[in-house]
Every structure is written in C-alpha cells, then in structure tokens.
C-alpha positions as a Markdown table, in Angstrom:
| # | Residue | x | y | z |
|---|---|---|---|---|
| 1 | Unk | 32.5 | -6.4 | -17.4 |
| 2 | Unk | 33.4 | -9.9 | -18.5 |
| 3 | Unk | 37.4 | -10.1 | -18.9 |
| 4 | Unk | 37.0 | -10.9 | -22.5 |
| 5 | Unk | 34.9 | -7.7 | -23.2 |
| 6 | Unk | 37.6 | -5.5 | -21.1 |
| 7 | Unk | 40.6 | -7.2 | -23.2 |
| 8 | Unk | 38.7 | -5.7 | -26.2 |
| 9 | Unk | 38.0 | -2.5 | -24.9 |
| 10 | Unk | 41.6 | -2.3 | -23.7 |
| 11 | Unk | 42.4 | -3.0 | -27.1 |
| 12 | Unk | 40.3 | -0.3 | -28.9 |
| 13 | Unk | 42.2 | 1.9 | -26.1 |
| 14 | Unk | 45.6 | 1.0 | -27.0 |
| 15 | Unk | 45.0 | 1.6 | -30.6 |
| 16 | Unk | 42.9 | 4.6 | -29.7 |
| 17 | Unk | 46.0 | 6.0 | -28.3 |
| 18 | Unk | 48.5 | 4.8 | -30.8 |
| 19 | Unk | 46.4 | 7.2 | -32.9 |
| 20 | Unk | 46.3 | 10.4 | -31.1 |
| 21 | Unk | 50.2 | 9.4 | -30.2 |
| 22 | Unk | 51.0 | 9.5 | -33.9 |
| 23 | Unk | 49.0 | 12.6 | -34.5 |
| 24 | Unk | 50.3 | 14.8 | -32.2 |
| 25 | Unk | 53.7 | 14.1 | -32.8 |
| 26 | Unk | 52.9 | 15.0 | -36.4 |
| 27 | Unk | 51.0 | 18.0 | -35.6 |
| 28 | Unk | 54.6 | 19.1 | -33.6 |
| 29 | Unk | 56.8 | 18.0 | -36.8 |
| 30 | Unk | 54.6 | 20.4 | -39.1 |
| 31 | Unk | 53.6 | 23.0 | -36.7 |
| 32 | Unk | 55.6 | 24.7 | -33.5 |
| 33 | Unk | 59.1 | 22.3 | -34.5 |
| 34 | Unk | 58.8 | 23.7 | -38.4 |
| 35 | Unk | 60.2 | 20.6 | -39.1 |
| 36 | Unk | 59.3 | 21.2 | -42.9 |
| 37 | Unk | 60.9 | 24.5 | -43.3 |
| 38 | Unk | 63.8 | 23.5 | -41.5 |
| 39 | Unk | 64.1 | 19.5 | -42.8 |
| 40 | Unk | 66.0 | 18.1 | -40.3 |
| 41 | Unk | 66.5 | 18.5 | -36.0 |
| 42 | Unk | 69.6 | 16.4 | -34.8 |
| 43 | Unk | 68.5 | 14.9 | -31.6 |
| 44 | Unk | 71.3 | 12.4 | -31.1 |
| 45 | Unk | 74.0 | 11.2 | -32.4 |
| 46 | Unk | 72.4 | 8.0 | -34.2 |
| 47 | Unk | 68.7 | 9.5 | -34.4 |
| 48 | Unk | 67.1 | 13.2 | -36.0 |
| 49 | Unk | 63.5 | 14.3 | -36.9 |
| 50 | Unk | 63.9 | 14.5 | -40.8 |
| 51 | Unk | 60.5 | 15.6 | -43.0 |
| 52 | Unk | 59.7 | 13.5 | -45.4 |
| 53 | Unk | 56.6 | 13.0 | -47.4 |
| 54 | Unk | 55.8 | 8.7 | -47.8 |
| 55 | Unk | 52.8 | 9.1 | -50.8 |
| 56 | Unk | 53.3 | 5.3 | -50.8 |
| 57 | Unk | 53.3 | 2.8 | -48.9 |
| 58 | Unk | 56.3 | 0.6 | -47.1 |
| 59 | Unk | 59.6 | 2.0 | -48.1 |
| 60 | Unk | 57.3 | 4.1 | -50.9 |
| 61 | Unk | 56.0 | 1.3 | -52.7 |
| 62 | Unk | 53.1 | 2.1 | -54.6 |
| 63 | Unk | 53.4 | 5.8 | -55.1 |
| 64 | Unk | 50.0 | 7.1 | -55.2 |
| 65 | Unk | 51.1 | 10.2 | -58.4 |
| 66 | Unk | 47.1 | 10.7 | -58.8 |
| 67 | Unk | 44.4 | 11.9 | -57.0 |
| 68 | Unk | 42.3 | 8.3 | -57.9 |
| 69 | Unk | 45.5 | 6.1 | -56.3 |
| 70 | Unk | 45.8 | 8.4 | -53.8 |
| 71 | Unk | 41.7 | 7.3 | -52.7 |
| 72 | Unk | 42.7 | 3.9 | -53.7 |
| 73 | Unk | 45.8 | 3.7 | -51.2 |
| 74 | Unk | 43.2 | 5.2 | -49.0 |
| 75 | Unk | 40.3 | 2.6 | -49.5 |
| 76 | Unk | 43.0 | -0.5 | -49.7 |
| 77 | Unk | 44.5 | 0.5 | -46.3 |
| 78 | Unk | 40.8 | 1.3 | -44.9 |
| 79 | Unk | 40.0 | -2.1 | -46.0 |
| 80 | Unk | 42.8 | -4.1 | -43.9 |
| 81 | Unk | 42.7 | -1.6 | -41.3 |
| 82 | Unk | 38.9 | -3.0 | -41.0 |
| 83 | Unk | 39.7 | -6.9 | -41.8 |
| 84 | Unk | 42.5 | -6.3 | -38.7 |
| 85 | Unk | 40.0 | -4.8 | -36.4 |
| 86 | Unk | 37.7 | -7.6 | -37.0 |
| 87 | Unk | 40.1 | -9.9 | -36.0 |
| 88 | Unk | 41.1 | -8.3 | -33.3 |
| 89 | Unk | 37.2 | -8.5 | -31.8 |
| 90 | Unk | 36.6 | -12.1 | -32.4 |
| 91 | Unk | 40.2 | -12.6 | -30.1 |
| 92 | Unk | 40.2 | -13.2 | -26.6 |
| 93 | Unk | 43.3 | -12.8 | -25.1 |
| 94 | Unk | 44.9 | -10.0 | -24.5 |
| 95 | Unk | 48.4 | -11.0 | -25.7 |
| 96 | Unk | 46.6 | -11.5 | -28.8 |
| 97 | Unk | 44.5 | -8.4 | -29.2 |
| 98 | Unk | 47.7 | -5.5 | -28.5 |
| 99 | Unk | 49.2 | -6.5 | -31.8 |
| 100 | Unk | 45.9 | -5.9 | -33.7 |
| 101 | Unk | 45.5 | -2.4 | -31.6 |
| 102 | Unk | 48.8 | -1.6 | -32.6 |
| 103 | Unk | 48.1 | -2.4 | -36.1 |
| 104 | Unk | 45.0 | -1.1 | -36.2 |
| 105 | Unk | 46.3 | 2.1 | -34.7 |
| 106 | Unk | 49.3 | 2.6 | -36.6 |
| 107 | Unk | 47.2 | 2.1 | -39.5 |
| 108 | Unk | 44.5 | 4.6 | -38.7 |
| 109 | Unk | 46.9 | 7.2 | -37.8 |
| 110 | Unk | 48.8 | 7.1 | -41.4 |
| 111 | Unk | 44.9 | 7.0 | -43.1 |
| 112 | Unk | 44.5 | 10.2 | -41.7 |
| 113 | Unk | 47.8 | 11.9 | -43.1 |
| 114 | Unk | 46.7 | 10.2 | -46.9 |
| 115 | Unk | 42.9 | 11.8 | -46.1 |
| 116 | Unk | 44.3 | 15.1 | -44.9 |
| 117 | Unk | 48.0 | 15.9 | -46.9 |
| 118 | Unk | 47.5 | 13.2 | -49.9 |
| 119 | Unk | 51.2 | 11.8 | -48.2 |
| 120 | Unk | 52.1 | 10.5 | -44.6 |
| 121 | Unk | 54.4 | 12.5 | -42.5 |
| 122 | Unk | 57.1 | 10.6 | -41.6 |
| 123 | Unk | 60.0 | 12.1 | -39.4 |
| 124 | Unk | 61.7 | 9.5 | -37.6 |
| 125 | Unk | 65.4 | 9.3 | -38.8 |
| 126 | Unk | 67.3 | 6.6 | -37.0 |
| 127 | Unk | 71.3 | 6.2 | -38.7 |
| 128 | Unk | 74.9 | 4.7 | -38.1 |
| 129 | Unk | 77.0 | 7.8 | -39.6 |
| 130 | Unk | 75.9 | 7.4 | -42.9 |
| 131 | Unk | 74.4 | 3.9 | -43.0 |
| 132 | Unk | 70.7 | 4.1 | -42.2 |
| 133 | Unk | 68.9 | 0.5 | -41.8 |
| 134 | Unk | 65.6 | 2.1 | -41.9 |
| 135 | Unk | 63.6 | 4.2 | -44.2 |
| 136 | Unk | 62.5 | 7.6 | -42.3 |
| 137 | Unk | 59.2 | 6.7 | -40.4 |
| 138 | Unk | 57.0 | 7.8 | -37.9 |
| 139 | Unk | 54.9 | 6.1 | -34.7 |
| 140 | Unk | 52.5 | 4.9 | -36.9 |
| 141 | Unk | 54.9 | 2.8 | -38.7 |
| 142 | Unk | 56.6 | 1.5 | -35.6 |
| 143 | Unk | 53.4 | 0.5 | -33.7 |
| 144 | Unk | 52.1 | -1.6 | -37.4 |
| 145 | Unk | 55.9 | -2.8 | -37.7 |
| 146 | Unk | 55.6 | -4.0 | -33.7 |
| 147 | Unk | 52.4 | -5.5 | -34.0 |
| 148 | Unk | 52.9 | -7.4 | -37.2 |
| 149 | Unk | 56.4 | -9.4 | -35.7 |
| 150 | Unk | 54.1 | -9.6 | -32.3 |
| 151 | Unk | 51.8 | -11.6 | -34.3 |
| 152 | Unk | 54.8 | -13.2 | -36.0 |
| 153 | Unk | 56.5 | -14.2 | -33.3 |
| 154 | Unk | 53.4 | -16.0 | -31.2 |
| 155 | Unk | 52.3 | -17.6 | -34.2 |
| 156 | Unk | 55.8 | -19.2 | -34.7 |
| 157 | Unk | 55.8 | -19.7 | -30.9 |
| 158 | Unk | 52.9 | -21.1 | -31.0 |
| 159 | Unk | 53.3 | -23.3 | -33.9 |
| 160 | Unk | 56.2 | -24.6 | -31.6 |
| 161 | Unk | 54.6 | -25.7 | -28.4 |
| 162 | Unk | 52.0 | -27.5 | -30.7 |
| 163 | Unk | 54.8 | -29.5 | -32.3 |
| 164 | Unk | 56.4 | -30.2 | -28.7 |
| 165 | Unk | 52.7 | -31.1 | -27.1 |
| 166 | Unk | 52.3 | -33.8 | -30.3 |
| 167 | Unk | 55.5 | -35.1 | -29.4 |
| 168 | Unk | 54.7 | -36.1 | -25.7 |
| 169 | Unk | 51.0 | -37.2 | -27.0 |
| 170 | Unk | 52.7 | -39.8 | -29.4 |
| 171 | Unk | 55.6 | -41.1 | -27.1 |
C-alpha cells in the first residue's frame, strides 16, 4: 500500500469511527441513561448530559418545521458531506486528510439522527454556573467544529510560511 493510499484509508477510518463514536453515545443518551425522560445528568461541576433536540442546524439555524425541510436539511448536509469527502481523497497528507475525516464524520453521524428522529440528539452541556459559551452539542458537532479550525488553522499557517519563503526569495 502506497503511503498516500494508507493516509486515505486512515482517513475513511477516522471518520468511520467518529461515526460509530457519535452513535453510540446517542444510543446511551436515549436508551439505558434515559436521558430524555430524565433531561439532564450532572456529571461535573462545569459539564452535564442535557437532551435536547437541534431540528436545525448550528446553534438551530434553519429549523427544519416541515417534513420537505427536514429532507432538504438532509440533502444540503448530504451534499457537503460528499463535496468534503471528495476533497479529502484528492489530499495527500495526512495532516491534511484528519480534518476532512473529522468533518466528514461528524457530519455523517448528525445525517443519521435527521434520517432516523427528524432532529439531532445533542447532549453535551458544558457551563460556568449559569453562563454557558456553547450551545448543547454532541461528538458529532465537536469532531465538524475540530476539523473545520484544523483546516483553518493550516490554511492560515500555511498562508504564513508562503509569505515568509517570498520574503527570503526576494531579498
């Protein structure tokens, strides 16, 4: 196996995972913890499981209130969920591809709480007393929120050795 070919296949494992992560955390939230009957778990001080139903998107943008935007969410989300795996299997690096199987996985794993429940399960309840930075998310949102400043963050790195190599080329 050529090391390009087993960067992408670690990729489609990471994401792989990231996906049956998320899902059987959410299986726990809504079955054996009875997270929904109960609403909340305190867990630590600054951090408890809390159900909550996202029929949006980020922070519950686009509420899907029909069963046609509920398919169109789904389709929309299919669609960059596909676009992002397609980039990640023209990349090369590995440093490059774990974003996009992070993405790509986080992605997948809320697709399948839209197909199934019409609304992803989030749980993930992270507060200072009563200040909470964060809406209430799940793995799913952390691995696409991780992967996206990943990707971020290299491309602004990146953008900054460029600038420093056309520096020493012109002096």
């Amino acid at each position: 196996m050529t090391p390009i070919l087993r960067n992408r296949v670690l990729g489609l494992a990471l994401a792989a995972a990231v996906v049956l992560l998320d899902q059987g955390i959410k299986a726990l939230v809504a079955g054996p913890w009875n997270l929904r009957e109960s609403g909340q778990i305190v867990l630590l001080p600054f951090f408890n499981l809390t159900w909550a139903q996202n029929f949006g998107v980020s922070f519950g943008l686009f509420e899907a209130s029909s069963p046609e935007m509920r398919w169109g969410l789904v389709a929309v989300t299919g669609l960059i969920a596909l676009a992002v795996l397609a980039w990640l299997l023209r990349e090369r690096k590995l440093w490059d591809i774990a974003p996009l199987a992070l993405w790509v996985g986080g992605g997948v794993g809320n697709i399948c709480d839209r197909v199934r429940f019409g609304y992803v399960v989030d749980y993930a309840d992270f507060h200072i007393g009563g200040i909470r930075p964060f809406q209430i998310f799940n793995l799913a949102d952390a691995a696409i929120t991780l992967g996206v400043l990943i990707i971020v963050a290299r491309a602004l790195w990146k953008r900054r050795e460029d600038g420093v190599a056309q520096q020493g080329a012109v002096a």
